[in-house]
C-alpha positions in Angstrom: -33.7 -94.7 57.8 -30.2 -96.1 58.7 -26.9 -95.4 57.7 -25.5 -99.0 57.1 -22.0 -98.4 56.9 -20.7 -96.7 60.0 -22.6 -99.1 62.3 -25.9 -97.2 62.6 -27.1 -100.0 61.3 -26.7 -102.4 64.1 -28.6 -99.9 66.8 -31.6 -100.1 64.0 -32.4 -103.7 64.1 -32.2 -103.5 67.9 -34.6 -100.7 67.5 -36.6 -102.7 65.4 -36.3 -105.8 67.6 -38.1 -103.9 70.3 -40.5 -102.2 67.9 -41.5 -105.8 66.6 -41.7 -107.2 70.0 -44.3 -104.1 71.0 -45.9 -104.4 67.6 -45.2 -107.8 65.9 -48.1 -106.9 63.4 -46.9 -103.6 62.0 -46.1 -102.8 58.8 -42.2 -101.4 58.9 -40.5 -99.7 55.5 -36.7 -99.3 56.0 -34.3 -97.5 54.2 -30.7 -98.6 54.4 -28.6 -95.4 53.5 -25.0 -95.8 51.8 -22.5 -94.0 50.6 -20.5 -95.5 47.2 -17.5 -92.9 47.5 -16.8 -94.1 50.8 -15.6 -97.3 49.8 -13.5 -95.6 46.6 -11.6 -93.4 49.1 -11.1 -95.6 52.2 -8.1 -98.0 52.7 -8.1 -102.0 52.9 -9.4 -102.3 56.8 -11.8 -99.2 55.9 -13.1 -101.2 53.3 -13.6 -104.5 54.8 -15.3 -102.9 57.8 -18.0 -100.8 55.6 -18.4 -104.7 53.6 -19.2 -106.4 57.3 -21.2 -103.2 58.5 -23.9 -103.4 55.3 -24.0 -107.8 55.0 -25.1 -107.2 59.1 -27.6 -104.7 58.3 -29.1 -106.1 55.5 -29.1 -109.8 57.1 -30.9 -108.2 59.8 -33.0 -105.1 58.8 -34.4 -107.3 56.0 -35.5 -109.4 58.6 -37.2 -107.1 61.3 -38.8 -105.0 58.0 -41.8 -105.6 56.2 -40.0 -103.8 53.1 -36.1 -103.1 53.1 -35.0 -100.5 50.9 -31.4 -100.2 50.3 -30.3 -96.6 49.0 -27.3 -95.2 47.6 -26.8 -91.7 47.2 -26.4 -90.6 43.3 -23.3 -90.8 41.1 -21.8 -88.6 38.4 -22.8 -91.8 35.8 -25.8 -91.6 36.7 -26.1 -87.9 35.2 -27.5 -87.2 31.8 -25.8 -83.6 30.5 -28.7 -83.4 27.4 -30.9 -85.0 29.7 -33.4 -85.0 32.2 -30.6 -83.8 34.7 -29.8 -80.3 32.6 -32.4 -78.8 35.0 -30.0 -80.2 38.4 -27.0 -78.7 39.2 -26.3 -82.0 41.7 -23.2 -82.3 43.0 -22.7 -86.0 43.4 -19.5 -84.9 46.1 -21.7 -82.9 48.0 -24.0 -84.9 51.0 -26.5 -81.7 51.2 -27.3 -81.8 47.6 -27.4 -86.1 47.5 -29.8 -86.0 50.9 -32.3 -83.6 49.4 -32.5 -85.7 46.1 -33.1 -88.9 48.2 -35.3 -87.3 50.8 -37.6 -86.0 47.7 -37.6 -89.8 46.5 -38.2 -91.4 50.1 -41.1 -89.1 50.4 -43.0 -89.3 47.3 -42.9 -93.2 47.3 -45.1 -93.4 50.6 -47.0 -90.6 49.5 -50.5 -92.8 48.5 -50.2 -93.8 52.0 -50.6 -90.3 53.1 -53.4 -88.8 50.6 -56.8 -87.8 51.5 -58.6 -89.1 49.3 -57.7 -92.4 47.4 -54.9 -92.9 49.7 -53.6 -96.5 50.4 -52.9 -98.5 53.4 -49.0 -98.7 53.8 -50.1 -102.7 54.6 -51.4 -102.7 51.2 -48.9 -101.2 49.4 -45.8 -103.3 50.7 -48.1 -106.4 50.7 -48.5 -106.0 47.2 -44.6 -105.2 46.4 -43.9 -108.7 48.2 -46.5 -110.7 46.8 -44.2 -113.2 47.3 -43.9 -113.1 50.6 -40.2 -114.1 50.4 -39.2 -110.5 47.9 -39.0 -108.0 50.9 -35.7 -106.1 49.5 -36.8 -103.6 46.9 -35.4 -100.9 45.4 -36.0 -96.6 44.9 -36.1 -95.0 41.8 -36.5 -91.0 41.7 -36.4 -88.3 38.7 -36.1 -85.0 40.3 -37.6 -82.5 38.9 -39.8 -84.3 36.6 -39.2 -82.6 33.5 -42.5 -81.7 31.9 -43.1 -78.7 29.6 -40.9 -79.0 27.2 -41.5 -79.8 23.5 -42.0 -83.7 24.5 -42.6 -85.8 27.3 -39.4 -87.2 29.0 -38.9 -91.2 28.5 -38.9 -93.1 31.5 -36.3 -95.6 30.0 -33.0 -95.4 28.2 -30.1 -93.1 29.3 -32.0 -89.9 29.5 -35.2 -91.6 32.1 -35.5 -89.1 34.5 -35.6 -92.1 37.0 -32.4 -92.8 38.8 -32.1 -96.0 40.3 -30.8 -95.7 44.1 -30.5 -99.0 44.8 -29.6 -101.6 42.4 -25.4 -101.7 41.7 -25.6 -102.6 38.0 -28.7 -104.3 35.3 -29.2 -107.0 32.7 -31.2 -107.1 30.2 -33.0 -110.3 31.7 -33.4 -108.6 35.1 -37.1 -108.7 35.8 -39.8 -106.5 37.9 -41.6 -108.7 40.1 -44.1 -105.6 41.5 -43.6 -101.8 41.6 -45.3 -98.5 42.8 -44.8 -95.8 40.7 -45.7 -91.9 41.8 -45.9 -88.9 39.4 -46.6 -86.1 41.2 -46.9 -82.7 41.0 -48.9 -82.4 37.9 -52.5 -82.9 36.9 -53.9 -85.1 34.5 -55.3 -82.0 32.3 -51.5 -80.2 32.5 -50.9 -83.2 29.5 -53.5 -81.3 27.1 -50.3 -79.8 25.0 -49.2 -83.2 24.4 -52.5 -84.6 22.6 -52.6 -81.6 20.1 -53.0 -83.2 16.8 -53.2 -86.5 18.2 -56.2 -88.9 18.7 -55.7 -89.5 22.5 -56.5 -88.0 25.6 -54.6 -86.5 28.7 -55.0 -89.8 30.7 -54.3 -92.3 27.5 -51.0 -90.0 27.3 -50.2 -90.6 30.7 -51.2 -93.9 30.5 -49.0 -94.5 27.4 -45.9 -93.0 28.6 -45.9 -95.5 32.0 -46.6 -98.2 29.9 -43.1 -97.8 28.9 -42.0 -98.9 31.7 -41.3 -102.7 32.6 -44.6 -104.5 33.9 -43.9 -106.6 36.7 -45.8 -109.9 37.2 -47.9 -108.8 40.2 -52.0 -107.9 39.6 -51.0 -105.4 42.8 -48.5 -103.2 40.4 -49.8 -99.7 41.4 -49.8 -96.4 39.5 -50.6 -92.9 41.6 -51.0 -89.6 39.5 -51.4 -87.0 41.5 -51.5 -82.8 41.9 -50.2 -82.8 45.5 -46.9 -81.1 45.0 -43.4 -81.4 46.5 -42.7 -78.4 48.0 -39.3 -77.1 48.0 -38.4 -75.5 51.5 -36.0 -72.5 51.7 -33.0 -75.1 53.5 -33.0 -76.7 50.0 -30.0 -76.4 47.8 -30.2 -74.5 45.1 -29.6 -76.7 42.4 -32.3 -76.4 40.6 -31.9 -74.6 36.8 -34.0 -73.6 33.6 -36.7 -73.8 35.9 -40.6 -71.9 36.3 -41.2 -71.3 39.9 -43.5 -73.9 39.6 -40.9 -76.6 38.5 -41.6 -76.8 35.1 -39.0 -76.2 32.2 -38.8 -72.5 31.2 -40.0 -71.8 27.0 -39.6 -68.6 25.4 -43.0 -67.7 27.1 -41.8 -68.0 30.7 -41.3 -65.1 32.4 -37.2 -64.4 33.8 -36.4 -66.8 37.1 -33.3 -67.0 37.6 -31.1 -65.8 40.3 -27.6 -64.8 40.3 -25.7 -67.6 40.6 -27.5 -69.2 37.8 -29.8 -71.5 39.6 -34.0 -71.1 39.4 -36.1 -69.9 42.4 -38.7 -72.8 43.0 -41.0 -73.2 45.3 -42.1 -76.6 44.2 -41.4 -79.4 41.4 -43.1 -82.5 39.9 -41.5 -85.8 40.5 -41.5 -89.6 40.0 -41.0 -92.3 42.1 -40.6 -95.9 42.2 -40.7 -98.2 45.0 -40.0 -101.8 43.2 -39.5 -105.4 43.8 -36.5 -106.9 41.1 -34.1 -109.5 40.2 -31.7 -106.6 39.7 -31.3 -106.6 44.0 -29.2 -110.3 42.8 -26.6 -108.2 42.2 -26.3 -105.9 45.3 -26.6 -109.3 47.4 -23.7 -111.1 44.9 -21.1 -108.3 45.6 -22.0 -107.9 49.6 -21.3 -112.0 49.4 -17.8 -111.4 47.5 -16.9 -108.6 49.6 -16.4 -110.5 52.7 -15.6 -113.6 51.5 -12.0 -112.6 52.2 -12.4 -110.9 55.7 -9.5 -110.2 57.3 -10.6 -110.6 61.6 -7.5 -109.8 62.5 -7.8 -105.6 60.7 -11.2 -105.3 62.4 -10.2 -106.3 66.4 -14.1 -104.1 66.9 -16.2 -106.7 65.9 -13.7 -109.0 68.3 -17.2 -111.2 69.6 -15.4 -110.5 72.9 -15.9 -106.5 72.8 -18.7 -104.7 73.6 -21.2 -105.2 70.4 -19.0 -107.4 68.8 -19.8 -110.2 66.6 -19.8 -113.7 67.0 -18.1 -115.9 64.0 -21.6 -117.9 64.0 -23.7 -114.7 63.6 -21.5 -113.4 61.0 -22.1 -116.6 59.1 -25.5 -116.7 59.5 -25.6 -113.2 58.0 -23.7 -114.3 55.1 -25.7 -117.5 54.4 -29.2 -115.1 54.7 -27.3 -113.1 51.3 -26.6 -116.1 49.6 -30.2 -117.4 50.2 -31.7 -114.2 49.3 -29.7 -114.2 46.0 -30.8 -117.2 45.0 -34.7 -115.9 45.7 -34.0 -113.1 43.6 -31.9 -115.1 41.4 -34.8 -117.6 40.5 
C-alpha cells in the first residue's frame, strides 16, 4: 500500500524496482491510497501537485505490479441512510474510521490466498483478473458489515448494495466487468436456512442466486469464495458499528441488548463482501488523471524542477501521461 498523493508514491515504485529486479517472477498486488477531500480543500498549486503525484504513481506502480489497485477512501454519497450503511456510523471526515473500512476490504479480497483449505495461489487469482494480460488496474469493492439477518437478504446492486466501490470515480450503464473476485465472509452456507422457508431452494442456490445479481464478467476465471472465516474486529477499531449482535449480524426483537452508551454495538466480529475486479469503469479514473494535468503549471511546482533532488524530467512526465492515455484506450475498447 502507497499513499499516491503526497509523493509516497514515488519511493514505492523504487521499492518495487528493486523487488522486481530480486524477484522478476513474483506476483505483486498494490494498492494506491488517495484521499478525495484533499483535492476539495487544497488551493490551485495543492491541486496540480496531488494531479502529477497520482498520473506518476499510477504510470509507474501499474507497471512494476502484477495487479494495481487504486483506492479512495469513502464519501458521504456513497452512504445509504435506509440502507446497508444504517448499521455504520462512518464518518467520511474522519481517517481512523475510512482506514478501518478499507483495511477490512484490502484484507478480505486476498483472503482465498490465505485459506487452509481451498485456498488459491495469489498467481492464480490476479492471473485470472488480467486474463488479458494488458487489464492490470482493477478496482475494490467492500460492504462492511454485511448485513444479514434481517427480514431479507441485502441486494448487491442499486443504491442500497452493501458494496462500496473504492476505486472507480463515476459508472455508465455500458461500463463492463471484464473479471472479478468476489468474497462473502463471515457466514456459513447453512446461516441462509431462514431465507429458503417457504421457498423451493436451498442455502447454496440462495447464495448462488443473490451473486448472480451481480454483473458477470467475460472471464471463465471469475471467482466466487463463501466462506465462515470471520473478520475479527480488534479492540483499536472504531466504534462505529450500530444495531449490531456481537457477532455482526443485525439485531431482531430476539436479540439480546448490545449496545453501549454511546449508541454504538460491541462486536467482536462481522461478515463482509469483497470485490477485487477488472472494469471499463477504471476509463474514467484514467480520463480525469489525463485532464488534470493537461494544464500543468511548472512554474507553481519548482519540486519536481528535473534539476532538484527527485525531480522529474519533462520526458518522464510525458511518458507517464501517454501510459494514461494508452491505458484508457485499453479499458476504453
Amino acid at each position: 500500500m502507497a499513499d499516491v498523493l503526497d509523493g509516497w508514491g514515488g519511493f514505492a515504485a523504487s521499492y518495487l524496482e528493486q523487488l522486481r529486479e530480486e524477484y522478476p517472477k513474483a506476483t505483486v498486488v498494490t494498492y494506491g491510497l488517495s484521499d478525495v477531500s484533499m483535492g476539495k480543500r487544497s488551493t490551485l498549486r495543492e491541486r496540480q501537485t496531488l494531479a502529477v503525484n497520482e498520473t506518476l504513481a499510477m504510470s509507474n506502480l501499474s507497471r512494476l505490479s502484477s495487479l494495481y489497485v487504486p483506492v479512495r477512501s469513502p464519501t458521504q454519497s456513497m452512504l445509504s441512510a435506509d440502507g446497508w450503511s444504517k448499521n455504520l456510523k462512518l464518518s467520511p471526515t474522519n481517517r481512523y474510521h475510512t482506514s478501518a473500512f478499507i483495511s477490512a476490504g484490502i484484507d478480505s479480497a486476498l483472503l482465498p490466498c490465505r485459506l487452509r483449505q481451498g485456498s488459491t495461489l495469489m498467481a492464480d487469482l490476479v492471473g485470472a483478473l488480467n486474463w488479458r494480460n494488458i487489464t492490470n488496474i482493477g478496482t475494490l469493492s467492500v460492504g462492511l458489515p454485511f448485513p444479514f439477518g434481517g427480514k431479507s437478504l441485502p441486494q448487491l446492486t442499486g443504491a442500497k448494495s452493501p458494496l462500496l466501490d473504492l476505486s472507480s470515480i463515476k459508472h455508465d450503464i455500458d461500463d463492463q466487468i471484464f473479471s472479478q473476485s468476489v468474497v462473502l465472509r463471515g457466514l456459513e452456507t447453512n446461516q441462509f436456512a431462514k431465507y429458503t422457508v417457504g421457498k423451493q431452494t436451498t442455502p447454496r442456490e440462495l447464495v448462488d442466486e443473490m451473486m448472480d445479481t451481480l454483473q458477470i464478467g467475460k472471464s471463465l476465471g471469475d471467482s466466487r469464495t463463501v466462506t465462515p472465516v470471520k473478520y475479527p474486529i480488534p479492540t483499536s477499531f472504531p466504534r462505529f458499528f450500530q444495531g449490531l449482535t456481537d457477532e455482526g449480524y443485525q439485531t431482531t426483537d430476539r436479540s439480546p441488548p448490545n449496545t453501549r452508551e454511546d449508541g454504538t454495538s460491541k462486536v467482536t466480529s462481522v461478515p463482509t463482501i469483497s470485490r477485487l475486479a477488472v472494469s471499463m469503469s477504471t476509463r474514467w479514473h484514467l480520463e480525469s488523471l489525463s485532464d488534470s494535468v493537461k494544464k500543468i503549471n511548472w512554474r507553481l511546482l519548482p519540486q519536481f524542477d528535473s534539476n532538484a533532488s527527485g525531480g522529474v524530467s519533462n520526458e518522464e512526465f510525458a511518458e507517464a501521461k501517454e501510459s494514461l492515455l494508452d491505458m484508457y484506450d485499453i479499458y476504453n475498447e
